[in-house]
Steps between C-alpha positions, in 0.01 A plus 500: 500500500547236787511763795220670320302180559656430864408847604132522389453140674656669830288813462179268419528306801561850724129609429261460800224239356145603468522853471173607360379799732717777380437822498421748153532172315858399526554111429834338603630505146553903493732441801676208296573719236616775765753275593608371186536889378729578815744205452501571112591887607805406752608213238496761203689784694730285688598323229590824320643664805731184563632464097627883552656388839274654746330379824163408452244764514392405919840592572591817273165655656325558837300236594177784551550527145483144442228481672269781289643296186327180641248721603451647164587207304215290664241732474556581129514123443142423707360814277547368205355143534245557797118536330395811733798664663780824314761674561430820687571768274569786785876550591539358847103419548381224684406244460720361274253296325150623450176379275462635209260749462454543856709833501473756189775439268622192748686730720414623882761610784349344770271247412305258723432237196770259362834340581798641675826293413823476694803363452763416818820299629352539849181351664268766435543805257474832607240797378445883484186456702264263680181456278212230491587324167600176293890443569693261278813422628811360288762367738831447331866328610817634361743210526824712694758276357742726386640314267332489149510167389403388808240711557149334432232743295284723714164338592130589633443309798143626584187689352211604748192662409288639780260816608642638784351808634690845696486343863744198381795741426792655739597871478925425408672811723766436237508757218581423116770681332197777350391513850202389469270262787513098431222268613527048538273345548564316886459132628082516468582645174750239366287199627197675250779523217614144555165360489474630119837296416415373143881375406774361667836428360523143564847559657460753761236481811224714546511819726 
């Protein structure tokens, strides 16, 4: 119960003060409770993972896959206690969050209303393709201690929210493994994302 305590008091004083202009009606508690659903998830399975002597789950997986988890995680989390915003119901549309009724049955492939949610280790996530639209960004920090008990739990250490439109992303000559094109957003890009930072971790700088 204490870290309980200790850990919403570090999360509450993370939270950019005076947030009141956000977009589709989001208020700062539905990314409170986006946080507090990630930690319960990696506490939960790494606590399972661990008593059948396992690594935890950000090492038994690739960290892309981490990264759609916190990806996924967070935007099921800010659907279910935002007023206005769902889950998009079509497989692999986008955005990730939409408001309902906006789109018939809540589901569009390519939609230019609602929320697109990303989770990353790095700076700056990457994406399928450059598009004019909301970006919420979950950075996370997995602690590379590599010994267990040691090893201090896995952490947010920023949230931005921002609209950032097609001329603020890079064309990535890299290809994924499906071999398909990646866009990230570049420096103009980033210094729109980081003006939308609405938490911190009290721990870790911003950038």
């Amino acid at each position: 119960m204490a870290d309980k305590i200790e850990r919403a008091e570090v999360v509450e004083s993370g939270f950019t003060k005076g947030l009141t202009d956000l977009p589709y009606g989001l208020q700062v508690r539905d990314f409170r409770n986006a946080l507090d659903a990630l930690y319960d998830f990696f506490h939960a399975v790494n606590t399972a993972l661990m008593g059948r002597g396992l690594e935890w789950m950000e090492n038994l997986v690739r960290a892309a896959a981490v990264s759609n988890m916190v990806s996924d995680m967070a935007s099921a989390a800010i659907a279910k206690h935002s007023n206005g915003l769902v889950l998009n119901r079509r497989h692999n549309g986008h955005p990730d969050l939409i408001p309902h009724g906006t789109y018939p049955d809540d589901k569009v492939e390519h939609g230019e209303e609602g929320v697109e949610v990303k989770g990353t280790r790095g700076r700056v996530a990457d994406t399928h393709g450059a598009r004019d639209n909301w970006v919420c960004q979950f950075n996370y920090k997995v602690d590379p201690e590599a010994i267990i008990a040691k090893r201090r739990p896995t952490i947010v250490t920023h949230i931005y929210l921002a609209h950032v439109t097609k001329e603020l992303y890079r064309r990535n000559e890299r290809k994924t493994e499906l071999g398909t094109d990646t866009s990230t957003l570049d420096a103009a890009g980033m210094a729109v994302l980081r003006k939308g930072l609405i938490y911190q971790h009290p721990a870790t700088p911003k950038g």
